[in-house]
C-alpha positions in Angstrom: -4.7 46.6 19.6 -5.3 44.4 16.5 -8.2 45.3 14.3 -10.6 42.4 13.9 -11.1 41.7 10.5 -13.6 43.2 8.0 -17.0 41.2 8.3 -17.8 42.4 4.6 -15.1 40.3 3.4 -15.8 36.4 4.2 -12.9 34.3 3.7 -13.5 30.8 2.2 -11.5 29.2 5.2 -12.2 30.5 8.7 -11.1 29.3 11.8 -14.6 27.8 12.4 -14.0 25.3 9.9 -10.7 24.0 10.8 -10.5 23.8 14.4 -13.5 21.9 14.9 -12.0 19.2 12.6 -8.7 19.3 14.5 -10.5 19.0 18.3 -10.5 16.3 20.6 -7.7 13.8 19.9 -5.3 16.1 18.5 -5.7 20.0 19.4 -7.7 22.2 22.0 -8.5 26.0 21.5 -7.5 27.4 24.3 -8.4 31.1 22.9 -9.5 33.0 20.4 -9.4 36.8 20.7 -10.1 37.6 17.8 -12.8 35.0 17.1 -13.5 32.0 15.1 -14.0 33.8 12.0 -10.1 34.9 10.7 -9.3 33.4 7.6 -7.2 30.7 7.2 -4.8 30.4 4.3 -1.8 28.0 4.8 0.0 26.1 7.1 3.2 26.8 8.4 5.8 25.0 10.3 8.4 27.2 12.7 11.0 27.0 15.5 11.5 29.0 18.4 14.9 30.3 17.3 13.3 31.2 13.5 14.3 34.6 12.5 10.9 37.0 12.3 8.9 37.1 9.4 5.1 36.9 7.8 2.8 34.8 8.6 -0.3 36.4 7.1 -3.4 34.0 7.8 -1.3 31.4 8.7 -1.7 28.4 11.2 1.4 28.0 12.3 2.9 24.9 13.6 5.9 25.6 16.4 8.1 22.5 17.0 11.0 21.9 18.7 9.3 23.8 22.1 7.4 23.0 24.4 5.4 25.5 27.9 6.7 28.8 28.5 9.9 28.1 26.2 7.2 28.4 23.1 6.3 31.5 24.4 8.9 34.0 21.8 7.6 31.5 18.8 3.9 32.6 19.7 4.1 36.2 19.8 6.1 36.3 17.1 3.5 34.4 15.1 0.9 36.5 16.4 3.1 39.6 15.3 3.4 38.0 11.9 0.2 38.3 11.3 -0.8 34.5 12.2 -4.2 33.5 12.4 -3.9 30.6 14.7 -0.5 29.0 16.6 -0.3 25.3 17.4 2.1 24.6 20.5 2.9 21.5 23.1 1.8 23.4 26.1 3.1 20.8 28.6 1.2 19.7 31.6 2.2 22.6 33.9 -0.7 24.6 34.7 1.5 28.6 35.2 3.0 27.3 31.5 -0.5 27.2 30.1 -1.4 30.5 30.8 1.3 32.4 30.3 0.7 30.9 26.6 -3.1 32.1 26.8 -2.2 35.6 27.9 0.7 35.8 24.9 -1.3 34.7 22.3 -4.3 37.2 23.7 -2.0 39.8 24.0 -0.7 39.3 19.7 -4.2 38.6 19.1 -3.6 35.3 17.8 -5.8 31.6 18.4 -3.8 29.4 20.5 -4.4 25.8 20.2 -3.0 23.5 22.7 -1.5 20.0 20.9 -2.5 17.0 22.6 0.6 14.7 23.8 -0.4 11.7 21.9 -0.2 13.4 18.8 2.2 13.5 16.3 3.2 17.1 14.5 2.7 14.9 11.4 -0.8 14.5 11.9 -1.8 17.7 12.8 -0.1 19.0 9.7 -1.9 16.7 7.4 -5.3 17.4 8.6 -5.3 20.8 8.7 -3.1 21.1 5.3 -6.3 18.5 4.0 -9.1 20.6 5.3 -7.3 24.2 4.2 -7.0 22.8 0.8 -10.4 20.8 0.8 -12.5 23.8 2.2 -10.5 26.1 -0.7 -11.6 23.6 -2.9 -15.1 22.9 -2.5 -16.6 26.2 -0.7 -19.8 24.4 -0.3 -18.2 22.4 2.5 -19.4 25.3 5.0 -22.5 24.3 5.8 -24.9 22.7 9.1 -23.5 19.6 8.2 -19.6 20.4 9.1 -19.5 19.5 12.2 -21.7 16.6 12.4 -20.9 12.6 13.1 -20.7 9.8 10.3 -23.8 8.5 11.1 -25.6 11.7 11.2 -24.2 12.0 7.2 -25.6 8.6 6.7 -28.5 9.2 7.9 -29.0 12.5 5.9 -27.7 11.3 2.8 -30.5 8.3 2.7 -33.2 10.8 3.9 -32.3 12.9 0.7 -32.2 9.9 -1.4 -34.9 7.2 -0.2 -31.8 5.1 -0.3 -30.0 3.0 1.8 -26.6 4.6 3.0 -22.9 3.0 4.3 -19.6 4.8 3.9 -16.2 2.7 4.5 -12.8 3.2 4.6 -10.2 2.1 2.1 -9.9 -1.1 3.6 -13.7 -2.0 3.2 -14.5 -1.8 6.7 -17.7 -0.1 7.6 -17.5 3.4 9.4 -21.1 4.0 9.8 -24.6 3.6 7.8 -27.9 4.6 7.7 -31.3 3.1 9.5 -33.0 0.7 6.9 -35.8 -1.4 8.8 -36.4 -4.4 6.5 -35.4 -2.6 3.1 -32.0 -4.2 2.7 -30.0 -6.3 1.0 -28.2 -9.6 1.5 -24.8 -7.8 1.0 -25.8 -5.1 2.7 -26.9 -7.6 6.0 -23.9 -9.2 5.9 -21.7 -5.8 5.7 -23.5 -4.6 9.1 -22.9 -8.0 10.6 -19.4 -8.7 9.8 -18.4 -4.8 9.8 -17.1 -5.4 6.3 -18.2 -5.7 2.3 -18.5 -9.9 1.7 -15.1 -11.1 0.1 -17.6 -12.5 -3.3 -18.9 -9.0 -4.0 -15.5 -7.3 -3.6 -14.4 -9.5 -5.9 -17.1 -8.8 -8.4 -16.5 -5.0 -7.6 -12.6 -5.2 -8.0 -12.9 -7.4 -11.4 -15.3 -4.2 -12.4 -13.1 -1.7 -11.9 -15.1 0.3 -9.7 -12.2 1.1 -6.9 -10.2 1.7 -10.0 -12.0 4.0 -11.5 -12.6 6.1 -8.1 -8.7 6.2 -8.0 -8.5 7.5 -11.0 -10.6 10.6 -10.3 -13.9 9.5 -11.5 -16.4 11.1 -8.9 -19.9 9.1 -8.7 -20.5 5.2 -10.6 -23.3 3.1 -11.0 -22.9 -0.4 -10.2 -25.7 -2.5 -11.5 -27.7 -4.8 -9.7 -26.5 -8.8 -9.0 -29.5 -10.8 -7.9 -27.4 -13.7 -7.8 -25.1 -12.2 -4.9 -28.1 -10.7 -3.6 -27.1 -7.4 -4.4 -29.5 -4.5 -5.3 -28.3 -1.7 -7.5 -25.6 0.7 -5.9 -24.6 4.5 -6.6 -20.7 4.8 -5.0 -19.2 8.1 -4.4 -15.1 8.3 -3.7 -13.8 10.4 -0.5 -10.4 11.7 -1.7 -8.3 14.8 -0.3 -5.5 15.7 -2.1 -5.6 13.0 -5.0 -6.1 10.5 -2.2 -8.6 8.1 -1.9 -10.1 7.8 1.9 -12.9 5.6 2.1 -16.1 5.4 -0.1 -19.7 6.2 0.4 -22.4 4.0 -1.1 -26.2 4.2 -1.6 -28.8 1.3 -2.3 -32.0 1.4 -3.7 -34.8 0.0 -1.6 -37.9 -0.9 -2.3 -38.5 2.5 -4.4 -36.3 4.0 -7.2 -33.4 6.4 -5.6 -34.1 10.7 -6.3 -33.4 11.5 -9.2 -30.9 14.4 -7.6 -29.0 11.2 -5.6 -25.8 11.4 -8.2 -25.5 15.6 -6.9 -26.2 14.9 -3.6 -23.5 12.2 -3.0 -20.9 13.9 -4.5 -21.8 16.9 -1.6 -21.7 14.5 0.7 -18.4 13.1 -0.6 -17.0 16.0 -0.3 -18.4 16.6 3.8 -17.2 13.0 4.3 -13.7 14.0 3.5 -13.3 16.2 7.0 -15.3 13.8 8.9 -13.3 10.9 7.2 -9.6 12.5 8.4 -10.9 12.7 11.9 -12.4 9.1 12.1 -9.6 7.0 14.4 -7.4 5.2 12.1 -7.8 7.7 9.9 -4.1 10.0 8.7 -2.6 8.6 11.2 -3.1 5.0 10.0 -1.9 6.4 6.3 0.6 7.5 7.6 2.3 4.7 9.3 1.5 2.3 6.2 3.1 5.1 4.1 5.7 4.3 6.8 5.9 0.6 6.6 5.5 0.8 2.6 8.8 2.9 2.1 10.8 1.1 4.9 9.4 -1.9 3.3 10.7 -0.7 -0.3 14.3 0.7 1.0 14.9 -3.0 2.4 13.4 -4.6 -1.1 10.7 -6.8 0.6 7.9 -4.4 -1.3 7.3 -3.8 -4.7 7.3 0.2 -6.1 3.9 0.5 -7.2 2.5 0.4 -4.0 4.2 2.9 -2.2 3.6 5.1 -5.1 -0.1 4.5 -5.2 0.1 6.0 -1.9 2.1 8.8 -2.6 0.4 9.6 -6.1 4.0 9.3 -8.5 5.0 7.2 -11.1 6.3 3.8 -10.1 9.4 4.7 -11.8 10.2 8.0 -11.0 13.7 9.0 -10.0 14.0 9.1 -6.1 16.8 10.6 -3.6 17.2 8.8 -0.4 18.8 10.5 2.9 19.9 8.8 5.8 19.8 9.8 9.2 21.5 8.0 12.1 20.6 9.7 15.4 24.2 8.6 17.2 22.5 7.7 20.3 24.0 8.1 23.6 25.0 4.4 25.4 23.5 3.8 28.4 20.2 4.9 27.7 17.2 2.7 28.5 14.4 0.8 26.4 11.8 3.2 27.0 13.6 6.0 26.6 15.2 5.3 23.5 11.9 4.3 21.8 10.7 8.0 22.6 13.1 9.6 21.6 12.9 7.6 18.4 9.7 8.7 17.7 9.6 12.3 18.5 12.6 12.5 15.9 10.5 10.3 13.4 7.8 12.6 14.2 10.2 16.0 13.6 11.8 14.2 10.2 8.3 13.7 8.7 7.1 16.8 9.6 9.8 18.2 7.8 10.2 15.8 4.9 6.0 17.0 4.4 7.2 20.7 4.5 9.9 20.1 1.7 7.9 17.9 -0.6 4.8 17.0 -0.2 5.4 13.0 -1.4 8.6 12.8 0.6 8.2 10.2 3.6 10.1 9.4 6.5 11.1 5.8 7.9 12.9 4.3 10.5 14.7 1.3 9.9 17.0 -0.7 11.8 18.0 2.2 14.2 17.9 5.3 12.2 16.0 7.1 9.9 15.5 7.4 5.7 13.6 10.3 3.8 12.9 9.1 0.7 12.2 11.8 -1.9 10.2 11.4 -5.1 10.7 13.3 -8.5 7.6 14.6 -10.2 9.0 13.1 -13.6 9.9 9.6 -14.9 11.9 8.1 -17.5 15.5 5.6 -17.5 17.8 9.4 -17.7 16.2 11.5 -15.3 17.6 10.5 -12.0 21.2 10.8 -11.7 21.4 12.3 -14.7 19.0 15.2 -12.9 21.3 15.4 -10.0 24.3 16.1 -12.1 22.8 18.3 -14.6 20.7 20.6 -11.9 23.5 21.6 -8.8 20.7 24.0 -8.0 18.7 21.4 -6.8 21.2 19.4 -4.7 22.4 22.6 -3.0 18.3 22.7 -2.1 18.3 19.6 -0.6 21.6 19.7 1.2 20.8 22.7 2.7 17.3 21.4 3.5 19.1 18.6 5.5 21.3 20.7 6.9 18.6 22.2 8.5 17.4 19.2 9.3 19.9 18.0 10.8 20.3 21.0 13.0 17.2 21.2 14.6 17.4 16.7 15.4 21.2 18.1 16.9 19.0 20.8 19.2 16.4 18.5 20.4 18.3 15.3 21.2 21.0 17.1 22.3 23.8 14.5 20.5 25.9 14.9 17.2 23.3 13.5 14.4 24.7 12.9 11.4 22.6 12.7 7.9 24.0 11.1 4.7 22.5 11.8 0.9 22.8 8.9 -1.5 23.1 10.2 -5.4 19.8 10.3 -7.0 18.3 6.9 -8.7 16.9 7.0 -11.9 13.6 4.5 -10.2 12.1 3.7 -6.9 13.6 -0.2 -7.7 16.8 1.2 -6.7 16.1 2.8 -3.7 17.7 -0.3 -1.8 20.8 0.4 -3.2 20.2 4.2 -2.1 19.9 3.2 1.1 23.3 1.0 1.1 24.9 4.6 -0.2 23.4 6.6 2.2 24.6 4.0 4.6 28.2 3.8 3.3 28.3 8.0 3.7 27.1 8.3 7.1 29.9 5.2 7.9 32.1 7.7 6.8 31.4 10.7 8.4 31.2 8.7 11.9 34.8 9.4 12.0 33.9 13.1 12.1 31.1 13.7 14.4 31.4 17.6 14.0 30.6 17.1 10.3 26.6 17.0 10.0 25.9 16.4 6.6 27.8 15.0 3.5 26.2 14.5 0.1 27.7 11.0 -1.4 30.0 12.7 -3.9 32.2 14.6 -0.9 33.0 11.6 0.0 32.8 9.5 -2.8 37.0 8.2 -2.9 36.4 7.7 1.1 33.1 5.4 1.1 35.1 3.7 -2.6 38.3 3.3 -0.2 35.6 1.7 2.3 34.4 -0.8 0.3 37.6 -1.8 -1.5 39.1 -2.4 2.2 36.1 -4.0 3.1 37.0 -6.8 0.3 40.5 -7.4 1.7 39.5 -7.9 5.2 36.6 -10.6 3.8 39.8 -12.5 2.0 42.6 -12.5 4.5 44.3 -14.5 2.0 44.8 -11.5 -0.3 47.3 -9.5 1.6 50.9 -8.0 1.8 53.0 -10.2 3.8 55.6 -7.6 4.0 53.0 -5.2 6.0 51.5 -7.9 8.2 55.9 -8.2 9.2 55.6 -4.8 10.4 52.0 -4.5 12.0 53.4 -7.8 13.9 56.9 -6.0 15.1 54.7 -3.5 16.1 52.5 -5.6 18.4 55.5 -7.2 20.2 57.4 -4.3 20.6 55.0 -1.4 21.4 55.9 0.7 18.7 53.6 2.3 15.7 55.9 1.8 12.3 52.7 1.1 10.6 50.6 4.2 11.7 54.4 6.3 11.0 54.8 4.6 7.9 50.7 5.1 6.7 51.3 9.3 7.6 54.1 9.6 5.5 52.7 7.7 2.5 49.6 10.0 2.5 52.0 13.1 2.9 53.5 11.9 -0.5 56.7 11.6 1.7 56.7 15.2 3.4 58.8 14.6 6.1 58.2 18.2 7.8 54.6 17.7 7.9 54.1 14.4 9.2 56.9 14.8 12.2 55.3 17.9 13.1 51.6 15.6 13.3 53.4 13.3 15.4 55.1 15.9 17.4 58.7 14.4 16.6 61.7 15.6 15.3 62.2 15.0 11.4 65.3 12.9 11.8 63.4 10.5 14.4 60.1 10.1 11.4 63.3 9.6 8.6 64.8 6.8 11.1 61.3 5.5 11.5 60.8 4.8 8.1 64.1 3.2 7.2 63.4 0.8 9.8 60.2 -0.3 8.3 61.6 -0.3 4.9 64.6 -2.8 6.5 62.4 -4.8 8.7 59.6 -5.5 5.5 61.7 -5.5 2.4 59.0 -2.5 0.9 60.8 -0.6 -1.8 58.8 2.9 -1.3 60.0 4.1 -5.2 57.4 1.4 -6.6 53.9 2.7 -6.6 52.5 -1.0 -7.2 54.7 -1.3 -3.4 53.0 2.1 -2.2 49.7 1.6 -3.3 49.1 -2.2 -1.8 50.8 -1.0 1.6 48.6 1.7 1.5 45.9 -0.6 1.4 47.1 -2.9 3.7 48.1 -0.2 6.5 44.9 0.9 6.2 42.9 -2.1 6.6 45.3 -2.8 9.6 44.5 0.7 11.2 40.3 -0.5 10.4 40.7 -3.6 12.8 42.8 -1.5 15.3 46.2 -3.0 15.0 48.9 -1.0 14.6 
């Protein structure tokens, strides 16, 4: 049996304050046998086939399974000393509870993840509330598990104010009862479900949002009778350097406590659990953190406001890794839209795991991680890369890994391709287009998974240079195009005979054994094709533009 733990030590983070922020439209506990009370230290993602190891107070996350087939994943969490295990259970009810009696039998919480939630969300929320809870101990409390309005409602009991609390987009999430005491802004916020355009303005040109950005924790924004705006206290809602929404209190008729600045920043900090659960909440930030970096890779959106969102300098160095899932043909709409987004969901989940800025984002059929640098400055991006091999190995081997696990649950040969590190996020388009050009190149090889853009840097140069010539047909080798067209009439493949034995640097040996001929039949081959196009093979200018030339004739499949 597992001991349950020591009641004389309290941990800051419990199981009671995390799963009730997690249930409903993303997790259900299915048990608990050793109550709500473990502590809760970290977050962990793992895969069925993950080798043991610790997992001391952990909630771990297990992807890539799903029913009974989760069932090794959660005993070995349990074994590992897990506090809680997060699994797809699947509909099937024998599936269920052979989960239920595994995680009883390790002794560990099993929480059932609901099908229209992503991995990415859960991990956020329960990373934010881990880290919040850590954070501000004073979260634990009556008011934990309570609704938006019920805050509200406390909050202007406490302050003989006024109380509303919105998100980041202005829109109102829930306010106090106020009879007759407000005012005109504050009517027309209830009505139209939003703060009037004229006093966001006035707010914006004051710097308030600005300021609660920028860490400041409770401001006072004076009165404008002219707007028909009574004097405000604002509190911002942030979890991990983010801002979430903001709460604001308006003096009625009497002054506001005099303890109202204390007791908003409390409830700032409650707001921030209730605030990730609100719909529209991580999963919204998400997806615009989604939109923002597709939106920056293609060069229709500026850097500063995908790094606002992901709290780095707008000119920090960036790597960008491609992904293309090689899809199978023949698959239909639906089903290739699902599995889209379960591997979106798998990337970010993983991307979140390596770096916490790094964000996934599909775009035009596959996927791009986009990873950050802390630092900034014009000679720290591919300088970085060159100077620190440590680091690349890192991050190949990371999407390597990657890679792997996309291969294991779609089943086809997924390829992922890392652009060389820019030196700012305004040149992540042109990462992108390198990325691009690598994963062109290792199509050719689908039992290659992963190439960084300097293995194959003289391949994806050799790329573009060919993809020049074929753009200007006029620039071309009429003594090649002799041979690719004897070819075409007569059946025969001088040009592909001629192309091995260049690249051989003339070993006859080697190439007639590739072609499975004898030596004297490759030497007669190629005195043919010098006869028939007048090539003299002893000049390299000859040899390098026929080189060029064959193999632009082999890209359009002639010859």
């Amino acid at each position: 049996m597992y001991p349950p733990p020591d009641p004389a030590v309290p941990a800051v983070v419990q199981l009671q304050h995390v799963v009730p922020t997690l249930s409903g439209p993303l997790v259900d506990l299915l048990v608990a046998p050793l109550g709500m009370e473990r502590p809760l230290t970290s977050v962990v993602i793992a895969e069925p086939d993950d080798e043991p190891r610790s997992y001391d107070e952990a909630l771990v996350l297990v992807i890539g399974a799903r029913g009974r087939s989760a069932t090794g994943a959660v005993m070995a969490a349990g074994r590992g000393g897990a506090s809680a295990v997060a699994v797809r259970t699947g509909a099937d009810a024998g599936d269920v509870e052979a989960l239920r009696q595994a995680a009883a039998e390790c002794g560990v919480a099993l929480l059932a993840v609901s099908d229209g939630a992503r991995w990415e969300q859960v991990e956020a929320v329960a990373r934010t509330v881990v880290e919040t809870v850590h954070q501000t101990p004073d979260l634990v409390g009556p008011y934990a598990d309570n609704d938006l309005f019920s805050l509200a409602q406390t909050l202007a009991s406490l302050t003989d104010g006024i109380v509303s609390i919105e998100d980041t987009t202005h829109r109102v999430l829930a306010y106090s009862r106020s009879g007759d005491r407000v005012d005109e802004v504050r009517r027309l916020s209830i009505l139209g479900q939003a703060c009037p355009e004229g006093y966001l303005a006035v707010l914006r040109e004051a710097g308030v949002y600005a300021r609660l950005r920028a860490g400041e924790e409770v401001l006072e924004v004076a009165a404008r009778p002219e707007l028909g705006a009574r004097r405000r206290v604002v509190a911002g809602v942030t979890a991990g350097g983010r801002l979430l929404g903001t709460i604001w209190v308006q003096e009625g008729p009497a002054p506001l406590a005099e303890r109202t600045g204390e007791l908003l920043k409390g409830a700032a900090r409650l707001a921030t659990l209730l605030l990730i659960r609100h719909p529209g909440g991580p999963g919204r930030h998400s997806l615009l953190r989604e939109e923002l970096a597709a939106g920056l890779l293609e060069g229709r959106v500026p850097p500063g406001s995908l790094a606002g969102r992901l709290g780095v300098p707008p000119d920090c160095a960036a790597t960008v890794i491609g992904i293309d899932l090689r899809e199978r043909d023949g698959v239909d709409g639906p089903s290739l839209e699902l599995g889209r987004a379960r591997s979106t969901e798998i990337v970010s989940v993983h991307a979140a795991a390596y770096r916490r800025t790094a964000v996934a984002a599909p775009l035009d059929g596959r996927l791009y991680v986009l990873v950050p640098e802390s630092g900034a400055g014009p000679d720290h991006g591919t300088h970085r890369a060159a100077a620190d091999p440590v680091a690349e190995s890192t991050l190949l081997a990371w999407t390597a890994d990657l890679v792997a696990t996309l291969r294991r649950h779609l089943g086809t040969p997924v390829q992922a391709g890392i652009a060389p590190a820019v030196r700012r996020l305004t040149e992540a388009p042109a990462a992108r287009l390198s990325a691009d050009r690598v994963l062109r190149v290792l199509e050719r090889d689908p039992g290659r998974p992963v190439a960084t853009y300097a293995q194959v840097r003289a391949t994806v140069v050799l790329g573009q240079v060919l993809g020049l010539l074929a753009e200007n047909p006029a620039v071309h080798d009429p003594a090649v195009r002799i041979l690719a067209d004897h070819d075409v009439r007569h059946g025969t493949d001088l040009c592909g005979s001629l192309l091995r034995y260049l690249d051989a640097f003339g070993e006859v040996k080697e190439v007639a054994e590739q072609l499975h001929i004898h030596p004297n039949t490759l030497r007669h081959r190629i005195r043919r094709a010098v006869r028939l196009s007048g090539l003299d093979l002893r000049d390299p200018d000859q040899r390098l533009v026929a080189m060029l030339e064959l193999r632009k004739i082999r890209g359009q499949g002639r010859g």
